[in-house]
C-alpha positions as CSV (number, residue, x, y, z in Angstrom):
1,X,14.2,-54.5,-101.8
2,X,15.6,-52.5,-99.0
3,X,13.1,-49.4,-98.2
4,X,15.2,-47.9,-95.7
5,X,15.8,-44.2,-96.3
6,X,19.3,-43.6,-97.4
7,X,22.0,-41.8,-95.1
8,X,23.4,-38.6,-96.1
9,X,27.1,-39.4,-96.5
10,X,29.9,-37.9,-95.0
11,X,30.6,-35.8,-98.1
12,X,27.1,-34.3,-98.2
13,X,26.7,-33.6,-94.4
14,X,30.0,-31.4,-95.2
15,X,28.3,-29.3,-98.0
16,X,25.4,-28.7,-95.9
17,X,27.6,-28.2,-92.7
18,X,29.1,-25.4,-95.3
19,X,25.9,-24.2,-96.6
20,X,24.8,-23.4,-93.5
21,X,27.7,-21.4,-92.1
22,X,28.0,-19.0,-95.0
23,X,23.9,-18.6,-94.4
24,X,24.8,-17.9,-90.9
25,X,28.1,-15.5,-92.3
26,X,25.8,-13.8,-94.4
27,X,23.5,-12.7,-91.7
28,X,25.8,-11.5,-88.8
29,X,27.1,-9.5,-91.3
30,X,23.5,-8.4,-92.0
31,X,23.3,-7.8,-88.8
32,X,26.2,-5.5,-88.1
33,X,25.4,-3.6,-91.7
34,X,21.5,-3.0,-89.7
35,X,23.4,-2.1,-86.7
36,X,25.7,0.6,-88.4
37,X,22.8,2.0,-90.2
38,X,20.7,2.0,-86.8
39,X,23.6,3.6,-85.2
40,X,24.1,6.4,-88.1
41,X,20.0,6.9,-88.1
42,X,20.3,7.7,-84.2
43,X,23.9,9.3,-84.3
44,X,23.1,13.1,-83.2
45,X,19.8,12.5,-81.6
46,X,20.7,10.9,-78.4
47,X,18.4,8.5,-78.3
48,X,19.5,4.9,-76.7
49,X,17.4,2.0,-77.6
50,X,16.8,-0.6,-75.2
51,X,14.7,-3.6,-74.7
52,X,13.7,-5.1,-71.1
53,X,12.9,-8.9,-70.8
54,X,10.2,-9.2,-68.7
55,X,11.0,-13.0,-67.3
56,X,14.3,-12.9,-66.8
57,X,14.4,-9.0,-65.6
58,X,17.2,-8.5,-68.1
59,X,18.0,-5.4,-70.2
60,X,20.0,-5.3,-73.4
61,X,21.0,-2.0,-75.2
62,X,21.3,-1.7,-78.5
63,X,23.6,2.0,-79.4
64,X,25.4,3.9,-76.4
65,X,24.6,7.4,-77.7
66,X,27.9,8.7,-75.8
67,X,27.2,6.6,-72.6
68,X,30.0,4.3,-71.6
69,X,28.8,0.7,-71.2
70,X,29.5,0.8,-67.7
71,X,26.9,3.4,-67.3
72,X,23.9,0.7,-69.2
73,X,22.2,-1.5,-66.2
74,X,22.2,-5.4,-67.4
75,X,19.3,-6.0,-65.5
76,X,16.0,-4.3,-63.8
77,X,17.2,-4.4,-60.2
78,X,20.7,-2.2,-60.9
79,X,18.6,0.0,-62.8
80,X,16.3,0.4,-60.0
81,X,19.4,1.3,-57.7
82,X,20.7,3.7,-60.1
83,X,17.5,5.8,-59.7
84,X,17.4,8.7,-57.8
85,X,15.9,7.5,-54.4
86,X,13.9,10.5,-54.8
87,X,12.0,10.0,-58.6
88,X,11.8,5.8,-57.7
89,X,8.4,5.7,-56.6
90,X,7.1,7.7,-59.6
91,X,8.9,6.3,-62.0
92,X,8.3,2.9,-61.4
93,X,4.6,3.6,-60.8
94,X,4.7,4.9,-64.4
95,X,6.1,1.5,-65.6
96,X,4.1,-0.6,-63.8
97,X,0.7,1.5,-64.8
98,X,1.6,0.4,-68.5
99,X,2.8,-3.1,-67.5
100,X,-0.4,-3.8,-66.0
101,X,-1.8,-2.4,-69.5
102,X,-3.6,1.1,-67.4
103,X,-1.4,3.3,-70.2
104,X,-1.0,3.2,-73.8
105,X,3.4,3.4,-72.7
106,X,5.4,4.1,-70.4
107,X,7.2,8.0,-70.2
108,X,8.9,9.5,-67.2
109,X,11.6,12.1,-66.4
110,X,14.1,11.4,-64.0
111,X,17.6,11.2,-62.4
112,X,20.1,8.3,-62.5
113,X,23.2,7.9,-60.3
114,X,26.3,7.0,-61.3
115,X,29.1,5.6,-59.6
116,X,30.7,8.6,-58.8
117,X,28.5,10.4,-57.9
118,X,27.2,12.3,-61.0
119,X,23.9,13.1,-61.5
120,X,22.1,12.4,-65.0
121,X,18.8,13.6,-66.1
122,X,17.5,10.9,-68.2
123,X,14.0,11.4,-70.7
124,X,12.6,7.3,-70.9
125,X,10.0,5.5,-73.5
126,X,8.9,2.8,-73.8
127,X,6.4,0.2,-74.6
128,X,5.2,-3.3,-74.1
129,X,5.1,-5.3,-77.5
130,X,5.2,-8.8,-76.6
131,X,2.5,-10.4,-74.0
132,X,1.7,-14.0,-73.2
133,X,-1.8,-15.4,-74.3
134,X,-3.2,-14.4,-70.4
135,X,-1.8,-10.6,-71.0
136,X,1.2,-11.0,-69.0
137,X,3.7,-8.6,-70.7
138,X,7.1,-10.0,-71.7
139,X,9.1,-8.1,-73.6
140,X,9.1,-4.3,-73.5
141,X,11.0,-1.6,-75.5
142,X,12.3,1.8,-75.7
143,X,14.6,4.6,-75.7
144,X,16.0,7.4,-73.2
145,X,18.1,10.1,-74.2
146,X,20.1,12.5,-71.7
147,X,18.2,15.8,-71.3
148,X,20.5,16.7,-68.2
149,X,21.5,20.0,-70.4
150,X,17.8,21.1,-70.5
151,X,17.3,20.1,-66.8
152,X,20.5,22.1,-65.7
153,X,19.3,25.5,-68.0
154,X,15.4,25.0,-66.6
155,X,16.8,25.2,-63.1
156,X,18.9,27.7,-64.2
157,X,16.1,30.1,-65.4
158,X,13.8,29.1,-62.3
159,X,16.2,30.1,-59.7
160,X,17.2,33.8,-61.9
161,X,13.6,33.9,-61.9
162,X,13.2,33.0,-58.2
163,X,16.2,34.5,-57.0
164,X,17.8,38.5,-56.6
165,X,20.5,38.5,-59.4
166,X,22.7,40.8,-57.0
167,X,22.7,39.0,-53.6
168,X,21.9,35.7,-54.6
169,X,19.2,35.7,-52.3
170,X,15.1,34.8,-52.7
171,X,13.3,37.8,-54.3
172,X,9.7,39.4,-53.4
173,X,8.1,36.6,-54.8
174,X,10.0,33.3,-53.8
175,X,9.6,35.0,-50.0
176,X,5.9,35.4,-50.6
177,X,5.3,31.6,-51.8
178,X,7.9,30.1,-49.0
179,X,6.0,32.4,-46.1
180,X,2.7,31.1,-47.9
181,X,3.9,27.2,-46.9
182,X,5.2,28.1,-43.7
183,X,2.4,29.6,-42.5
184,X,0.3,26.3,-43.5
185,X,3.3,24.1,-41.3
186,X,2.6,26.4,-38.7
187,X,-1.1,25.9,-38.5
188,X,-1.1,22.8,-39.0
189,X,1.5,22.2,-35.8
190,X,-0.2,24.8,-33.7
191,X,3.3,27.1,-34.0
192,X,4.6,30.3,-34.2
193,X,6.1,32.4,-37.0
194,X,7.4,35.4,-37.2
195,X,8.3,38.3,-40.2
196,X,11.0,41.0,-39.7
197,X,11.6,43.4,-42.0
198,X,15.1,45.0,-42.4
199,X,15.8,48.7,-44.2
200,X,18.6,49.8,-44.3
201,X,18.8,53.1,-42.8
202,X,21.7,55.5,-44.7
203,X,21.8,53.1,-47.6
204,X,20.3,56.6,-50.1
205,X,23.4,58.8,-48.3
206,X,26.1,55.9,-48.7
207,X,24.9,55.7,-53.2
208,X,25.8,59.2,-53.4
209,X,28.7,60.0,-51.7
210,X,30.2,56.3,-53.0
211,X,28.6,55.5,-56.0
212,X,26.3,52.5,-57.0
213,X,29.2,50.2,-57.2
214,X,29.9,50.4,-53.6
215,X,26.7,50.6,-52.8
216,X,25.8,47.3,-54.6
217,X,28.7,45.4,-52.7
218,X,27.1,47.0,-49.3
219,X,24.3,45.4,-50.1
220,X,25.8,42.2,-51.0
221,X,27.6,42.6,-47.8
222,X,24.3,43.1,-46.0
223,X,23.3,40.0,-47.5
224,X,26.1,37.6,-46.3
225,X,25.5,39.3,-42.6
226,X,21.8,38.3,-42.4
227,X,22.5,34.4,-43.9
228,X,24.9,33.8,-41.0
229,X,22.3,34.9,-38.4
230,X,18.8,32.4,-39.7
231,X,18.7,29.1,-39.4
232,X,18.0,26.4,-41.6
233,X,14.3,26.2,-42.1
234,X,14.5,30.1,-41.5
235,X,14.5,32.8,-44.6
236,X,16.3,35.8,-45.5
237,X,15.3,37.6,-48.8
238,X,15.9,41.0,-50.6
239,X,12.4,42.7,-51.9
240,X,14.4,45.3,-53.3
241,X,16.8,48.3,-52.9
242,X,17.8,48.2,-49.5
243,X,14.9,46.1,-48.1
244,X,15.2,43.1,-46.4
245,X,12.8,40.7,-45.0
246,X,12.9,37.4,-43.0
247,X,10.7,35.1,-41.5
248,X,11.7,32.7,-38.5
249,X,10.4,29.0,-37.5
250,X,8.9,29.4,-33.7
251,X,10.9,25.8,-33.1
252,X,11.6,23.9,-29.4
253,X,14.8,26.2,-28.1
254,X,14.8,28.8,-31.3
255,X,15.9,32.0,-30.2
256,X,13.3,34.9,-29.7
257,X,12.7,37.8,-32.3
258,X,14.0,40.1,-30.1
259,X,17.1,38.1,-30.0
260,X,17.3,37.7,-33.5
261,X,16.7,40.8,-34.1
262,X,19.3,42.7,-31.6
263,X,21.3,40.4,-33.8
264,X,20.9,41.6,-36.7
265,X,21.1,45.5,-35.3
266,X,24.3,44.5,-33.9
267,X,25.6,43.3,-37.5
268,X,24.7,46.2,-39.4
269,X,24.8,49.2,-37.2
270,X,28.4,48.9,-37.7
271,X,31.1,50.4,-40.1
272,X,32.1,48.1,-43.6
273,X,35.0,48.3,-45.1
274,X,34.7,48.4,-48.8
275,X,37.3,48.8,-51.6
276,X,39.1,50.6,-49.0
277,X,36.1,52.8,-48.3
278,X,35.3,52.9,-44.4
279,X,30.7,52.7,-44.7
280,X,28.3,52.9,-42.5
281,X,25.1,51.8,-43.0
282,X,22.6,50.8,-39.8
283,X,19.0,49.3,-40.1
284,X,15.9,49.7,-38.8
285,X,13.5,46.8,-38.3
286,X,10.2,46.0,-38.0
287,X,8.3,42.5,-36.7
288,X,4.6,40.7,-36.9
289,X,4.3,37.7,-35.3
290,X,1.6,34.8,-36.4
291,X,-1.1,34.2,-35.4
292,X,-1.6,37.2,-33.1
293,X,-0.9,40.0,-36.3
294,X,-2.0,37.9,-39.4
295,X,-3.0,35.0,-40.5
296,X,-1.6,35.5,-44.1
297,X,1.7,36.0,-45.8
298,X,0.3,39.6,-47.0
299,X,-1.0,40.6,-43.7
300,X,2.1,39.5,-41.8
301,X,4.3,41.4,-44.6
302,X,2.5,45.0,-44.3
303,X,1.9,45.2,-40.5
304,X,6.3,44.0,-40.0
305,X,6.2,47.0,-43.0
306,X,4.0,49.5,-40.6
307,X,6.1,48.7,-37.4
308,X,9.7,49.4,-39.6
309,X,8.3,53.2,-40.7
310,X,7.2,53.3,-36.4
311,X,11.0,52.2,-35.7
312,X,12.4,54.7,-38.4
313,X,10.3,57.5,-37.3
314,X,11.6,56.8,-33.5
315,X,14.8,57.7,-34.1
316,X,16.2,54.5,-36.6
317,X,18.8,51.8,-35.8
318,X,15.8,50.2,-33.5
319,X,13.0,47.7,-33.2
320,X,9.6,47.9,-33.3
321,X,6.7,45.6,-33.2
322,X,3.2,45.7,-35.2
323,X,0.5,45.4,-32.1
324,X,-3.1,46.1,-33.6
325,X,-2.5,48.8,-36.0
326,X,0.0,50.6,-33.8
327,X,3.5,49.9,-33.6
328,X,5.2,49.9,-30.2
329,X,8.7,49.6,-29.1
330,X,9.8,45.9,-28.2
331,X,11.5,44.5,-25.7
């Protein structure tokens, strides 16, 4: 008796052959009826799933959330380019603290770059659930979804709040904060710095024969003057109504205060024309110098204060500076 097993004939290798591609019909389409009903879940919410394999480096999305396919990196190193150059090290200290198990996920805030250019805020997730039997992780997932509308309105509100809304310029309290850290560079380099405070001199008499109208634009125009005189690193800012106040880097080959501020004397003691109004303005200006009148951004601020009444009191359209509680004529 023959106990060999007996060969599946040809007509029986076909069924199965059959059997098994309807199985494998009936889950693809199982699989694009999970996908649709991921997608419609996730439609509104901006969230884009993704999944990183840790071996190979690759990444796979799963829903595009209004991105463009182009805009998904394939793999861990174009995704690493595609970070701002500025939020890498962060972000990818962030991913590696959960890789290496430190945090209970991965979270971090940050800018991609597209290939034009375009900057997009992105808010990531994610979160190892697949390790090898010695910990190593190997597959890791999450979303991101575009918050680039929030980042643009929170930068919006932090420079109204930071910034004059008439001149465009820092206010009272941005100055304050950038004179704070500029003081600390200067310290720490064994520099100068120096404060100049600007007030306008017939800006009261220009409001009321002209009107606030015009006398906003001569402020505006006041403003424009004094940004073409800093220099980068250097600050001009408005405290309010028709005060001024700067503070200059004591750099290799800067210009002196005194030059500066003949400058600025030349550019305002001068007739505007505005709406066809002929205006004249004129400043006088006040200056501290650190170390030798302060040592703080509120010490350097009142004495430049103290020297501007000494130079409006000595006639106007002049410059004094703050020596030890008196205020003597420069140059």
């Amino acid at each position: 008796m023959d106990n060999q097993p007996r060969r599946p004939d040809r007509q029986q290798l076909q069924h199965e052959l059959s059997r098994l591609q309807q199985q494998l019909a009936t889950l693809q389409q199982e699989n694009v009826t999970l996908q649709e009903k991921l997608n419609a879940a996730l439609d509104g919410t901006g969230l884009c799933l993704w999944q990183g394999l840790l071996a190979t480096g690759e990444l796979q999305v799963f829903n595009l959330q209004g991105f463009q396919a182009g805009d998904m990196a394939a793999n861990f190193d174009i995704w690493y380019a595609k970070v701002h150059p500025d939020d890498r090290e962060r972000v990818v200290a962030n991913y590696q603290a959960h890789l290496r198990g430190d945090s209970d996920s991965y979270e971090a805030e940050y800018r991609t770059i597209g290939p034009d250019g375009r900057i997009t805020w992105l808010w990531d997730r994610g979160r190892v659930l697949e390790r090898a039997a010695d910990g190593t992780p190997l597959r890791i997932m999450g979303s991101h979804v575009d918050i680039t509308p929030r980042k643009e309105n929170e930068l919006a509100l932090l420079r109204m709040a930071r910034h004059d809304a008439l001149t465009g310029l820092p206010n009272r309290a941005e100055f304050y904060h950038q004179l704070g850290d500029a003081i600390a560079d200067a310290g720490r380099q064994a520099r100068g710095l120096a404060v100049l405070f600007v007030d306008l001199d017939l800006f009261k008499e220009l409001n009321d024969r002209f009107g606030h109208v015009i006398g906003d634009k001569a402020l505006c125009a006041v403003a424009c003057e004094l940004r073409q005189i800093v220099r980068e690193g250097d600050l001009v800012a408005r405290l309010g109504g028709d005060e001024f106040i700067l503070f200059l880097r004591d750099e290799a080959g800067c210009p002196s205060v005194e030059h500066v501020s003949q400058r600025i004397l030349a550019a305002l003691n001068r007739s505007f024309s505005l709406d066809g109004n002929l205006v004249a303005l004129g400043a006088s200006i006040g200056t501290s110098l650190y170390p030798a009148d302060g040592s703080s951004a509120e010490a350097l601020v009142q004495h430049a204060d103290a020297a501007m009444y000494a130079a409006k009191a000595g006639g106007r359209s002049r410059v004094r500076h703050y020596v030890a509680n008196t205020a003597t004529i420069s140059g």
